[in-house]
Backbone as ProteinMPNN parsed JSONL, in Angstrom:
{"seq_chain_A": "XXXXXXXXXXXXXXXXXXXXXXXXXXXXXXXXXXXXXXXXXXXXXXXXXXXXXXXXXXXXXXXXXXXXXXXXXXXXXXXXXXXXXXXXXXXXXXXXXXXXXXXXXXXXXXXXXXXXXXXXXXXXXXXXXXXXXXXXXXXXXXXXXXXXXXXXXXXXXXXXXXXXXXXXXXXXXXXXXXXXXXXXXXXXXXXXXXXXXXXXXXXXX", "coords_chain_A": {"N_chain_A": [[81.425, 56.412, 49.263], [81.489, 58.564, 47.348], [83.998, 58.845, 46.168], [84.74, 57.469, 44.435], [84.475, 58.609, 41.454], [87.316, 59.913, 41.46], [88.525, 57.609, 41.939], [88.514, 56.554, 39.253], [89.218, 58.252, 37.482], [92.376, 57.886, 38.082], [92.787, 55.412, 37.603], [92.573, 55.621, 35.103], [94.883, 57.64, 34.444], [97.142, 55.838, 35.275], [96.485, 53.574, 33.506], [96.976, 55.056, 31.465], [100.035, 55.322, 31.574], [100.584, 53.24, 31.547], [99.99, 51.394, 29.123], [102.401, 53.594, 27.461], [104.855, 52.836, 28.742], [104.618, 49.846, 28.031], [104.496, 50.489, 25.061], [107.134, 51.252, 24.541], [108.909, 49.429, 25.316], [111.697, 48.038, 25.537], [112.684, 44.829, 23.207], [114.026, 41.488, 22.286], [117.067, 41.287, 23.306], [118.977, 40.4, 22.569], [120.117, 40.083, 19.776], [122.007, 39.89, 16.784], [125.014, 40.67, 15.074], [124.411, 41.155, 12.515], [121.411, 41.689, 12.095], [121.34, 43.714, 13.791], [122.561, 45.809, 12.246], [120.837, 45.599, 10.238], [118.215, 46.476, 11.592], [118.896, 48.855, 12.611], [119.562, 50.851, 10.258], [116.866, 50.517, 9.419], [115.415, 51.644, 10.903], [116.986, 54.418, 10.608], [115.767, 54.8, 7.885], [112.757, 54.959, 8.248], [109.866, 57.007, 8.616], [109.581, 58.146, 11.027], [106.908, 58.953, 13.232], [105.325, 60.62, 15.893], [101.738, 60.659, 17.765], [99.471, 62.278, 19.717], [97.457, 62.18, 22.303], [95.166, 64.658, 24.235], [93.922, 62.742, 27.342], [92.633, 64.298, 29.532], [91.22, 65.793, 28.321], [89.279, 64.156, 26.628], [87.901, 62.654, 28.763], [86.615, 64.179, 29.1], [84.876, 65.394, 27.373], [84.113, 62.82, 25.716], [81.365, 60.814, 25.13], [81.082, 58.422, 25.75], [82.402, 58.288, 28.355], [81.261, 60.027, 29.973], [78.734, 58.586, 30.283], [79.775, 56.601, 32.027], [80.798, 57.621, 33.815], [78.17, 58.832, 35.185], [76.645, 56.396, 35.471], [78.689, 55.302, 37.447], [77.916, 57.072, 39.803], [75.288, 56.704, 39.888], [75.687, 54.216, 40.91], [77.187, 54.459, 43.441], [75.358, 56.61, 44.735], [72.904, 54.831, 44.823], [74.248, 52.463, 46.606], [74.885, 54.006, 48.695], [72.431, 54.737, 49.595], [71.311, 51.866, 50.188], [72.787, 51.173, 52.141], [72.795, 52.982, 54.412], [70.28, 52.825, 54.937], [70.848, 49.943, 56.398], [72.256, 51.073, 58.877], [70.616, 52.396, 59.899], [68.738, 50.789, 60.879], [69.216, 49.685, 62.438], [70.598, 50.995, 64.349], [67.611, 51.978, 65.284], [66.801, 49.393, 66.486], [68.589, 49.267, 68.493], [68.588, 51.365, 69.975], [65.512, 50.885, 70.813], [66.021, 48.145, 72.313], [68.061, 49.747, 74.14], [65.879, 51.34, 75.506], [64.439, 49.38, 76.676], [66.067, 48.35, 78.257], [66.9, 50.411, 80.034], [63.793, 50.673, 81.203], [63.589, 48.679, 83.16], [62.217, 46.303, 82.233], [63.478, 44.172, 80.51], [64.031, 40.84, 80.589], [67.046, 38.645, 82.134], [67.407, 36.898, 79.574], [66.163, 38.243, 77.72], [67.652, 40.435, 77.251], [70.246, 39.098, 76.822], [69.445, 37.741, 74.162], [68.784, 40.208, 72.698], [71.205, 41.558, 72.755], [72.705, 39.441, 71.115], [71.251, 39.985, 68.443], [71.451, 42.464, 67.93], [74.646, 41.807, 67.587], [74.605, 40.567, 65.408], [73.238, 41.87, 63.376], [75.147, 44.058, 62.913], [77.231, 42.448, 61.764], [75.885, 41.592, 59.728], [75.623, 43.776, 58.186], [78.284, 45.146, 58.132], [79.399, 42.812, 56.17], [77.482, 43.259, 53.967], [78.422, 45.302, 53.633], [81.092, 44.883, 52.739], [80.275, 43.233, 50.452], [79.44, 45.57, 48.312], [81.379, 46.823, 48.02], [83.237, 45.358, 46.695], [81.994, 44.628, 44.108], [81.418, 47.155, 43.436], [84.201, 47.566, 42.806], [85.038, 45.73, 41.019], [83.174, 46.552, 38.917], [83.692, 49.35, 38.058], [86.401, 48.547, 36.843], [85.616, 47.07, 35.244], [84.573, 48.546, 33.559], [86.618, 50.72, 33.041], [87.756, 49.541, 31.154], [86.141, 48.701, 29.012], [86.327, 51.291, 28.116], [88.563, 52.203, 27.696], [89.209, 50.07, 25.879], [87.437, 50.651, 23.414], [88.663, 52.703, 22.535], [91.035, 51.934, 22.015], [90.751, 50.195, 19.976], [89.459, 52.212, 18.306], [91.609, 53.779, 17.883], [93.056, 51.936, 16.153], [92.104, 51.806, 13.888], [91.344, 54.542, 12.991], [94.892, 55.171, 12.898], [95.529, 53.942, 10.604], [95.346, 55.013, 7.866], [96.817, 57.148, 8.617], [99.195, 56.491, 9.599], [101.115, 57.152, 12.189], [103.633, 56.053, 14.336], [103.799, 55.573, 16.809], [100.683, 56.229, 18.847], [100.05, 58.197, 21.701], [99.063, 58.945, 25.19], [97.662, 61.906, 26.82], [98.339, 63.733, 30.162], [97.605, 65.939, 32.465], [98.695, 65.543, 34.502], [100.118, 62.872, 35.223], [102.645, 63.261, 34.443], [104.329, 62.131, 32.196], [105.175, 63.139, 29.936], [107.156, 65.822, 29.17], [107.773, 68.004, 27.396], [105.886, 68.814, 23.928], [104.496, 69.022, 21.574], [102.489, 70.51, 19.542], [101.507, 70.464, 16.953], [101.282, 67.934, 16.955], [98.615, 66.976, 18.368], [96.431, 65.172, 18.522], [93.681, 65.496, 19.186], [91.067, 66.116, 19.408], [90.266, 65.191, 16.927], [90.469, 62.567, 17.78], [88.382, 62.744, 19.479], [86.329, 63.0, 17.832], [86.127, 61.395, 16.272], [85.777, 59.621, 18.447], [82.979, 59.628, 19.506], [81.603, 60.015, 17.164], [81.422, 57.229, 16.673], [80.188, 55.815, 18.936], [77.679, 54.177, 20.498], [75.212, 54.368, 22.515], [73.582, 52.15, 24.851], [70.914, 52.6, 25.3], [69.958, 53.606, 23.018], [70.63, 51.939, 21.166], [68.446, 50.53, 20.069]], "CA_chain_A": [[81.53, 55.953, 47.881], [81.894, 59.135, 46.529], [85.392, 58.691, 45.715], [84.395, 56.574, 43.18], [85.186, 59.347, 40.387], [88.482, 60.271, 41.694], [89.322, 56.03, 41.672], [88.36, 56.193, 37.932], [90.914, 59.226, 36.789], [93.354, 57.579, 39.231], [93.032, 54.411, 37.212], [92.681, 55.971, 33.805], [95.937, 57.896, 34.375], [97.665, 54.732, 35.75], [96.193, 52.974, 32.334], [97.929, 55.09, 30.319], [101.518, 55.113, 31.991], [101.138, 51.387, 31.606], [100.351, 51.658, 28.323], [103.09, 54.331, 27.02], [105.743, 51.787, 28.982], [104.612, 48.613, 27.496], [105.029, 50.245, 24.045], [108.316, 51.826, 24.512], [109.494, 48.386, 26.778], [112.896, 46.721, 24.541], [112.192, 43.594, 22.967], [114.884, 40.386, 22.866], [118.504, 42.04, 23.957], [120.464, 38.835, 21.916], [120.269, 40.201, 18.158], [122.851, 39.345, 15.914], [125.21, 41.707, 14.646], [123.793, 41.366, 11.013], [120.443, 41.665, 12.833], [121.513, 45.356, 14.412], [122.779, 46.615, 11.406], [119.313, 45.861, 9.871], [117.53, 47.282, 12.287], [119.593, 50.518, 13.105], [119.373, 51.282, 8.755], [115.405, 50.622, 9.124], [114.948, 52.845, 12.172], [117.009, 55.783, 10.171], [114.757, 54.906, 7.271], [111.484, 54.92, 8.809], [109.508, 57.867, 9.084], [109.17, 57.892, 13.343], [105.984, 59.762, 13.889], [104.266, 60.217, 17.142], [100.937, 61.634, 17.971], [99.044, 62.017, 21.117], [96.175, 62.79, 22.307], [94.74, 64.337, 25.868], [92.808, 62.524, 28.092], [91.835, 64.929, 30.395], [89.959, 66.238, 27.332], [88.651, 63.007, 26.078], [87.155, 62.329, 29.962], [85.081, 65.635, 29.626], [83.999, 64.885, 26.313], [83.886, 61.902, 25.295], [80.088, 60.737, 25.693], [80.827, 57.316, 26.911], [82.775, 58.172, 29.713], [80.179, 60.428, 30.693], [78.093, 57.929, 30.586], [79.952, 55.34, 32.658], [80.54, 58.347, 35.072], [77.149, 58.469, 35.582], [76.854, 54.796, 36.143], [79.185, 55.016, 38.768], [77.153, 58.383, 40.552], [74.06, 56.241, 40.344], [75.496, 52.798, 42.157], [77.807, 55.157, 44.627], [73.602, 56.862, 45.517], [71.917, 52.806, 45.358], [75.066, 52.085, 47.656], [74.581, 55.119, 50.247], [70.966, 54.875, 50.282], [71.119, 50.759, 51.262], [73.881, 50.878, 53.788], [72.314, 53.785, 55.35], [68.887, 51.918, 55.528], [71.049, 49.096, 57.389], [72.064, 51.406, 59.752], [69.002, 53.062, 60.715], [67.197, 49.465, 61.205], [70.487, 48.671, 63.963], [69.826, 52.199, 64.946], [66.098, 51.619, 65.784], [67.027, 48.079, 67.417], [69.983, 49.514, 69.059], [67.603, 52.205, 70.636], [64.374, 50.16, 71.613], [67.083, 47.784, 73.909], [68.481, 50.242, 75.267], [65.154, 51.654, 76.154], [63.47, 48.167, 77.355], [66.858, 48.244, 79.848], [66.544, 51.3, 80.894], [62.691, 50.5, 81.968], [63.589, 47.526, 83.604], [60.888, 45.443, 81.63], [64.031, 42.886, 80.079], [64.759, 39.949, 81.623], [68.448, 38.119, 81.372], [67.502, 35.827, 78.853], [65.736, 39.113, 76.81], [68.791, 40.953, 77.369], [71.425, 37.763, 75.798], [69.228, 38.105, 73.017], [69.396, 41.402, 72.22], [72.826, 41.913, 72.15], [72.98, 38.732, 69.694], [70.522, 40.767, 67.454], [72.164, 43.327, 67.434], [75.935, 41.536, 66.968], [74.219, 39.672, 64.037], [72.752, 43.126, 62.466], [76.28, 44.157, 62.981], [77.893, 41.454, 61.333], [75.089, 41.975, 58.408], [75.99, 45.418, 57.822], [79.558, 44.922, 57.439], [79.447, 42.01, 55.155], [76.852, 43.997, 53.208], [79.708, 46.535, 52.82], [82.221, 44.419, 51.799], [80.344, 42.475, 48.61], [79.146, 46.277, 47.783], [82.388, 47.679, 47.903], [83.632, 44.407, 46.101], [80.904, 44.952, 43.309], [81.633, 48.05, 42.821], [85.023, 48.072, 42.142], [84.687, 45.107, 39.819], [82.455, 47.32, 37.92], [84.728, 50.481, 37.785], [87.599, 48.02, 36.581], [85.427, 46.621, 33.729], [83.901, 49.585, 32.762], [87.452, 51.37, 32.133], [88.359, 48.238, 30.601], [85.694, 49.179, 27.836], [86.423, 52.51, 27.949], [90.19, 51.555, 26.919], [88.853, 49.03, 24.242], [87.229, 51.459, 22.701], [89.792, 54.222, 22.357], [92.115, 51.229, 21.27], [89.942, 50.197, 18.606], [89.444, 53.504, 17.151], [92.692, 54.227, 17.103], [94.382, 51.382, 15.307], [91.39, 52.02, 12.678], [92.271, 55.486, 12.758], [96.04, 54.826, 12.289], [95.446, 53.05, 9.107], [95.564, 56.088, 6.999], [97.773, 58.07, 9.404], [100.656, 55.99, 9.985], [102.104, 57.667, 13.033], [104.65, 54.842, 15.023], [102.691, 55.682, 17.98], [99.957, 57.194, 19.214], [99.734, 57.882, 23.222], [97.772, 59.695, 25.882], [98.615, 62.744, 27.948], [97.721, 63.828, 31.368], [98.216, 66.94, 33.101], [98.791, 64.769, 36.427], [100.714, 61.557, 35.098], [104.341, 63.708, 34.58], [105.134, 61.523, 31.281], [105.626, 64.468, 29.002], [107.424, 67.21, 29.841], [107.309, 68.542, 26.044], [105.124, 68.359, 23.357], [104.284, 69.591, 20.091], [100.561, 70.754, 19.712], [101.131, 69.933, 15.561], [100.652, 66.417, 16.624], [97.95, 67.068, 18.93], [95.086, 65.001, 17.446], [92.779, 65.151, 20.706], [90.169, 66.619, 18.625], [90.146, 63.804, 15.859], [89.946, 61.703, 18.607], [87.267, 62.764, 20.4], [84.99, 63.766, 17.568], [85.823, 60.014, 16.024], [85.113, 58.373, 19.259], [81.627, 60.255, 19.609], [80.945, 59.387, 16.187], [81.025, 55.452, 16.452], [79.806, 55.526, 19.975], [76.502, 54.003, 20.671], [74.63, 54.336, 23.824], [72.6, 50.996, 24.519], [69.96, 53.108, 25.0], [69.908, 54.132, 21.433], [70.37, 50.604, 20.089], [67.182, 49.663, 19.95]], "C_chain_A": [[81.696, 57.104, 46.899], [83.078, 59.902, 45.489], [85.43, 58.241, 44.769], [84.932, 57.238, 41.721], [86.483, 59.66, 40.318], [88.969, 58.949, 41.496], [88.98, 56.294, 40.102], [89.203, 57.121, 37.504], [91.953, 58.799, 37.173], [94.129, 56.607, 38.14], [93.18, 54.379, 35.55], [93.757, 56.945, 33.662], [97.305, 56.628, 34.323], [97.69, 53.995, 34.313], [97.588, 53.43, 31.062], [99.411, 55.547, 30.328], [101.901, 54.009, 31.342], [101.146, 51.053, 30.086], [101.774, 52.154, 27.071], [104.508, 53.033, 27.698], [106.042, 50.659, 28.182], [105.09, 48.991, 25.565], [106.699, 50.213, 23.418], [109.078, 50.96, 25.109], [110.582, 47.927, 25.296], [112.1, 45.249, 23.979], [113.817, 42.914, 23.125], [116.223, 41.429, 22.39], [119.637, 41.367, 23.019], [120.077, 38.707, 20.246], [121.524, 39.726, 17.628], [123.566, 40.94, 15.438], [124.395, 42.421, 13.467], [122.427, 42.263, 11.192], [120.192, 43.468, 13.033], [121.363, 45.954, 13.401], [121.244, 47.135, 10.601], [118.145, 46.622, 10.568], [117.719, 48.958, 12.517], [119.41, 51.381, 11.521], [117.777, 51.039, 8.757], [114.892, 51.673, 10.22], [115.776, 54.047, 11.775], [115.816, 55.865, 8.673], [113.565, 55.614, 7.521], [110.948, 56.618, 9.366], [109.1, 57.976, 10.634], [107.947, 58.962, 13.397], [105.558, 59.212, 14.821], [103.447, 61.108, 17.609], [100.77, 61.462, 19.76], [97.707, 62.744, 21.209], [95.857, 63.45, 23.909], [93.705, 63.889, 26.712], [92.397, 63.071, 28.838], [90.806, 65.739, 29.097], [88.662, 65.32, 26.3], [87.422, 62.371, 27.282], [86.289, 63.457, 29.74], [84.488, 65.661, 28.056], [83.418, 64.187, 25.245], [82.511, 61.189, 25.669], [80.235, 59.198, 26.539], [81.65, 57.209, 28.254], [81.642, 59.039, 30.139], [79.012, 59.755, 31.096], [78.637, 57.011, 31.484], [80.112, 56.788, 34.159], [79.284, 58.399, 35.85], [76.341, 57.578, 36.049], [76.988, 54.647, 37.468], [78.733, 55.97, 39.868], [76.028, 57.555, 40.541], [74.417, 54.465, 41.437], [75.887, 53.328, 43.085], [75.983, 55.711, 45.52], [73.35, 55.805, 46.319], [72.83, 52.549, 46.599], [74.565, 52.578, 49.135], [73.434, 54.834, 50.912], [70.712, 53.102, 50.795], [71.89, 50.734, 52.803], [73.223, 51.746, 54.776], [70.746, 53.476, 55.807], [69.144, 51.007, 56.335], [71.387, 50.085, 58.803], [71.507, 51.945, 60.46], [67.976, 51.767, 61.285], [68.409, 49.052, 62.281], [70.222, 50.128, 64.603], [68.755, 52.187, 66.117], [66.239, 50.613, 66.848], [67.909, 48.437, 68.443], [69.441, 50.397, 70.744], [66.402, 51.792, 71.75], [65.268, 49.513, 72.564], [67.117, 48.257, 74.572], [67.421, 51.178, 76.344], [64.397, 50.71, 77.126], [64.562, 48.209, 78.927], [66.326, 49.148, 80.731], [65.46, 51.044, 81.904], [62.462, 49.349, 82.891], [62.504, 46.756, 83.777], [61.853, 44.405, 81.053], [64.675, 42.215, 80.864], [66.169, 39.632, 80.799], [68.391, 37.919, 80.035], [67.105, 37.076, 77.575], [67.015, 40.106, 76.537], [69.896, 40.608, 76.458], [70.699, 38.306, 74.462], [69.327, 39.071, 72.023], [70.679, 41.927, 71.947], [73.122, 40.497, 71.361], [72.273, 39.238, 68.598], [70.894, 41.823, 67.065], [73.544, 42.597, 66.945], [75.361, 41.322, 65.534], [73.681, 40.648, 62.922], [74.278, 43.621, 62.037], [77.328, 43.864, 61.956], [77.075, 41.209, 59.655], [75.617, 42.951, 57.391], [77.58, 45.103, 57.517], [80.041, 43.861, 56.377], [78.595, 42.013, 53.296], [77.86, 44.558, 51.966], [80.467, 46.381, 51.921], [82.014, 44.057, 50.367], [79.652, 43.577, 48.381], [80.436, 46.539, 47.025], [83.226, 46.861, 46.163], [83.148, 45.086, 44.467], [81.263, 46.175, 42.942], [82.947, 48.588, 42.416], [85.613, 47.549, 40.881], [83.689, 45.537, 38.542], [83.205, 48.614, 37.462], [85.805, 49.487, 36.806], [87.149, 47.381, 34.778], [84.721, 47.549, 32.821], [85.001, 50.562, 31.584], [88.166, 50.37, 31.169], [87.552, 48.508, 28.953], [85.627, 50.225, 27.437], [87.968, 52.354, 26.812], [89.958, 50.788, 25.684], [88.653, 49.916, 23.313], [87.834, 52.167, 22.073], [90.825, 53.081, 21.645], [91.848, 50.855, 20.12], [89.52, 51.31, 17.783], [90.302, 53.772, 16.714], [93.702, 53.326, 16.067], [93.354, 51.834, 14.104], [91.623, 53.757, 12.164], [93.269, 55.67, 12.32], [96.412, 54.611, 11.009], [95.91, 53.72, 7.982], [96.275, 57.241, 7.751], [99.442, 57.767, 9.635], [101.759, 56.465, 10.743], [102.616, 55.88, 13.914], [103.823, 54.447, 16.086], [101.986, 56.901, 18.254], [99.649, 57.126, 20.9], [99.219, 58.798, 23.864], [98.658, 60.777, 26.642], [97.692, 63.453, 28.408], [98.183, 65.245, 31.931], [98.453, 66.617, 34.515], [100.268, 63.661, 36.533], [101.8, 61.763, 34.723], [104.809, 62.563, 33.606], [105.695, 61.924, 30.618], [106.167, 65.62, 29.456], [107.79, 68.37, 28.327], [106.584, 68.231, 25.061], [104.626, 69.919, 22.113], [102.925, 69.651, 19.582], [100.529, 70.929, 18.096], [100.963, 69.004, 15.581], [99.723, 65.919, 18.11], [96.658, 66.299, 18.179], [93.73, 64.527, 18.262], [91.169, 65.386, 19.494], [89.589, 65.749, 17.498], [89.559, 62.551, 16.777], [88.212, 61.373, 19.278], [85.63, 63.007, 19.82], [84.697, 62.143, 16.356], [85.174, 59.379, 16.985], [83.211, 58.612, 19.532], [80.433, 59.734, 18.795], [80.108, 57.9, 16.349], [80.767, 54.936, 18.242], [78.641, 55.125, 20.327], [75.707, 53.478, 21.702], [73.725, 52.905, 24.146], [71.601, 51.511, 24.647], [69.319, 53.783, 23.887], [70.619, 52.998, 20.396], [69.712, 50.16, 19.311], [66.89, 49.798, 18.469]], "O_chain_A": [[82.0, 56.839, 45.736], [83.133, 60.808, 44.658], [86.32, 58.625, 44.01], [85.652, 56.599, 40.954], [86.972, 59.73, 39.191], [89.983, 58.949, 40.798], [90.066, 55.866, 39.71], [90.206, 56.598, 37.017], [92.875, 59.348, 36.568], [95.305, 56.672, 37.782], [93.695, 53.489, 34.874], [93.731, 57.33, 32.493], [98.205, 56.597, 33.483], [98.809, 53.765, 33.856], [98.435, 52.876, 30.361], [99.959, 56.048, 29.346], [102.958, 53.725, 30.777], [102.146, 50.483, 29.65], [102.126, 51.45, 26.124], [105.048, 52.381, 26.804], [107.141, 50.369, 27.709], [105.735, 48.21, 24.866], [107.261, 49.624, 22.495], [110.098, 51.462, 25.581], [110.123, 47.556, 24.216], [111.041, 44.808, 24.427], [114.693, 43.46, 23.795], [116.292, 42.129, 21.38], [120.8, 41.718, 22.822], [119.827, 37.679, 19.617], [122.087, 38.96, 18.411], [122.974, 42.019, 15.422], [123.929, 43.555, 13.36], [122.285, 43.335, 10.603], [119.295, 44.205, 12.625], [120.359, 46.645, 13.232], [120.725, 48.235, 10.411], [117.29, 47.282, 9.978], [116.926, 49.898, 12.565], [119.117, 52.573, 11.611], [117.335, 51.566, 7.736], [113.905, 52.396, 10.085], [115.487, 55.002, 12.495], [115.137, 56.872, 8.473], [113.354, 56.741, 7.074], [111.492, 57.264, 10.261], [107.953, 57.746, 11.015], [108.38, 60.068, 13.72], [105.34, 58.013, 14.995], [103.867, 62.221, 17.926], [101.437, 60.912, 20.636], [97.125, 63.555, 20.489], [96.291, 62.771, 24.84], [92.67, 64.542, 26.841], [91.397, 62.483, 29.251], [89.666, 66.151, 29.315], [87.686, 65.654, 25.629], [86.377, 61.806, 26.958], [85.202, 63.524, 30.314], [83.357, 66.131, 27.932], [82.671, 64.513, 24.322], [82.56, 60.903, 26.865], [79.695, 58.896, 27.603], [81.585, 56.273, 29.05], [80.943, 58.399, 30.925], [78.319, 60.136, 32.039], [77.69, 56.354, 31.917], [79.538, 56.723, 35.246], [79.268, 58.065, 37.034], [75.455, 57.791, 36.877], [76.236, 54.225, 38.347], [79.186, 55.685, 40.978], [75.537, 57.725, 41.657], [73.722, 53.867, 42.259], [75.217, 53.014, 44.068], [75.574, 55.27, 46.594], [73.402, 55.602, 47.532], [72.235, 52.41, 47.668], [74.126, 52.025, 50.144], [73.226, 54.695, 52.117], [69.954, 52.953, 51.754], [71.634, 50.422, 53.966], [73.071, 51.329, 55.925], [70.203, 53.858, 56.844], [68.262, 50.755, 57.156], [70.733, 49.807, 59.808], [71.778, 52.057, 61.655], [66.895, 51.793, 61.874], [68.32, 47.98, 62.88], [69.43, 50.119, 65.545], [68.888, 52.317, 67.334], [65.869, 50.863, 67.996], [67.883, 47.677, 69.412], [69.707, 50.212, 71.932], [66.279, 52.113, 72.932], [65.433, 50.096, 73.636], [66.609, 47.987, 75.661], [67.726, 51.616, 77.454], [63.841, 51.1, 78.152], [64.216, 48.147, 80.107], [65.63, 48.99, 81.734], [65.694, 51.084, 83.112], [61.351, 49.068, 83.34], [61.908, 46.481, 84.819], [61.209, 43.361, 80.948], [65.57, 42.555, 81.638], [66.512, 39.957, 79.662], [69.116, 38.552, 79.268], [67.678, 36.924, 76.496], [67.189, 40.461, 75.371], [70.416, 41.339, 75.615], [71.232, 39.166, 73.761], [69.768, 38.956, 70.879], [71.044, 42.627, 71.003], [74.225, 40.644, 70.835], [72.781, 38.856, 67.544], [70.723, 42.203, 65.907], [73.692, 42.751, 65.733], [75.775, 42.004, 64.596], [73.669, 40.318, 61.736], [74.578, 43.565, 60.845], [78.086, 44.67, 61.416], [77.638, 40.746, 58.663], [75.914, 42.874, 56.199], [77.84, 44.781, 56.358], [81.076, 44.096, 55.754], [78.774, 41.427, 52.228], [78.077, 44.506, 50.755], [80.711, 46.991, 50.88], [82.764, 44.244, 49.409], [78.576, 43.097, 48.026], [80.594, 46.504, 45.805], [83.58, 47.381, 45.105], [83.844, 45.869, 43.821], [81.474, 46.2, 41.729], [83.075, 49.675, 41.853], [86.271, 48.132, 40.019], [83.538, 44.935, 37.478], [83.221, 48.781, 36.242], [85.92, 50.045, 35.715], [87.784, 47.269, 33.73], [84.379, 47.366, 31.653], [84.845, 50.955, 30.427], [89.16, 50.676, 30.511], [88.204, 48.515, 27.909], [84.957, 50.437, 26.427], [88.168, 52.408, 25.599], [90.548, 50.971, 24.619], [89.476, 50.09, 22.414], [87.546, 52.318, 20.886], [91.42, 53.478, 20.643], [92.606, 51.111, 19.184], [89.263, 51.181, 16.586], [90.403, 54.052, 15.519], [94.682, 53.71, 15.429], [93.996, 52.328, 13.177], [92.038, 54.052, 11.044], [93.233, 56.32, 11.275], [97.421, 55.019, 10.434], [96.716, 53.226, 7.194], [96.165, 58.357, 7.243], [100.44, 58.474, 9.775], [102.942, 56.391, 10.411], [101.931, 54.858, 13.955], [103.281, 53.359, 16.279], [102.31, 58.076, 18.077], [99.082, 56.14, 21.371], [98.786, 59.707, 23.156], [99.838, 60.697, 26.984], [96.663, 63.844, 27.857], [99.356, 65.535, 31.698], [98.389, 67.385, 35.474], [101.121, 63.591, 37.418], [102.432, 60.732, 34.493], [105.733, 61.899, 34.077], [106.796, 61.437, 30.358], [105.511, 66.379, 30.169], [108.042, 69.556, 28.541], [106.432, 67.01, 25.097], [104.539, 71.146, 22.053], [102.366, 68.617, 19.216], [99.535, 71.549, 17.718], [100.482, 68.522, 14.555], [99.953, 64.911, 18.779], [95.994, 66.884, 17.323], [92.994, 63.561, 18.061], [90.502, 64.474, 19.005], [88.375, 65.727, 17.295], [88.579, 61.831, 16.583], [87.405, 60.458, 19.439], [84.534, 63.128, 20.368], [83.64, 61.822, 15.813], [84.195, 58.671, 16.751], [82.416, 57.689, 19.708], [79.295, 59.334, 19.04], [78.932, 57.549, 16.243], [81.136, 53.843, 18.669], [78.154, 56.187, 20.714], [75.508, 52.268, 21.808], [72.987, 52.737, 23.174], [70.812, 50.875, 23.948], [68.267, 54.42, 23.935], [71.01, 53.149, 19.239], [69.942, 49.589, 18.245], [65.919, 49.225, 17.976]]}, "name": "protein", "num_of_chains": 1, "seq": "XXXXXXXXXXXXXXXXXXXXXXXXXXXXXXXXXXXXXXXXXXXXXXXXXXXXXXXXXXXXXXXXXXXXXXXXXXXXXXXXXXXXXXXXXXXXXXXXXXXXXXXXXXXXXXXXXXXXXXXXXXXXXXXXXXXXXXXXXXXXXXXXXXXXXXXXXXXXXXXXXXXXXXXXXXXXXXXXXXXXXXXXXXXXXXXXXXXXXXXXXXXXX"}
């Protein structure tokens, strides 16, 4: 499970591909000439700004991902330390058997049993796994889910008085940018807004 951090940059790169696509995606193809003209004279109008920000600097200091990181370092532990309690108790069982054979003290019928006690430990343990694994990736998925909210909600409130066209994320992994203009770098705005209006539930109260 300790992959668990590497699935969350994986998926918070991935995020904001999908993102940067969806804004930049065409809309309906079957304008009108009149239509074009209007459009093509409002898009030389229009001031086009675009900022950006980087998330590999927003993941290292942004407090609530550090906090959900930590999250996910304490269920990946809870995880390790149950599964590895199931297999030390099939272990143990696995062991005594094979010692009762050895001493030829089990009869048939003690024998059948044992190897259904064990299949059925077996069959425990891996079904364990699965609604952990399950569980925990349904928790990664809704965690960056409010991680993303967040950052989306700051920034249209942000925006407000900025009025760049768009504002999008950049990765030193996710090969979207291959230039960039560090006057409309506003990682720093970002990160010292999101900090601001961030509030731990442990500091709700």
């Amino acid at each position: 499970m300790k992959n668990g951090l590497l699935i969350w940059n994986v998926l918070l790169t991935v995020v904001a591909g999908y993102l940067l696509i969806l804004h930049f995606r065409p809309g309906k193809t079957h304008a009108s000439p009149s239509q074009q003209v209007h459009n093509d004279t409002f898009s030389v109008n229009k001031d086009f700004r675009i900022a950006y920000f980087e998330m590999d600097s927003v993941e290292a200091n942004f407090e609530m991902v550090k906090d959900v990181k930590a999250e996910l370092s304490k269920k990946e532990d809870a995880i390790t330390v149950e599964l590895d309690g199931l297999s030390r108790r099939f272990q143990q069982r696995y062991k005594y058997f094979q010692e009762q054979a050895q001493g030829g003290t089990m009869t048939q019928a003690q024998s059948d049993q044992a190897g259904a006690e064990l299949k059925n430990l077996d069959e425990q343990i891996k079904s364990r796994k699965q609604n952990l694994d399950q569980e925990y990736s349904e928790f990664v998925m809704k965690r960056m889910k409010d991680v993303k909210m967040t950052i989306k909600d700051f920034l249209r409130d942000y925006n407000k008085t900025r009025n760049f066209s768009y504002i999008v994320s950049y990765g030193e992994a996710d090969g979207l940018f291959y230039y960039k203009d560090s006057a409309y770098n506003i990682t720093a705005e970002v990160i010292k807004g999101l900090n601001a209006l961030y509030k731990p539930a442990s500091k709700k109260q």
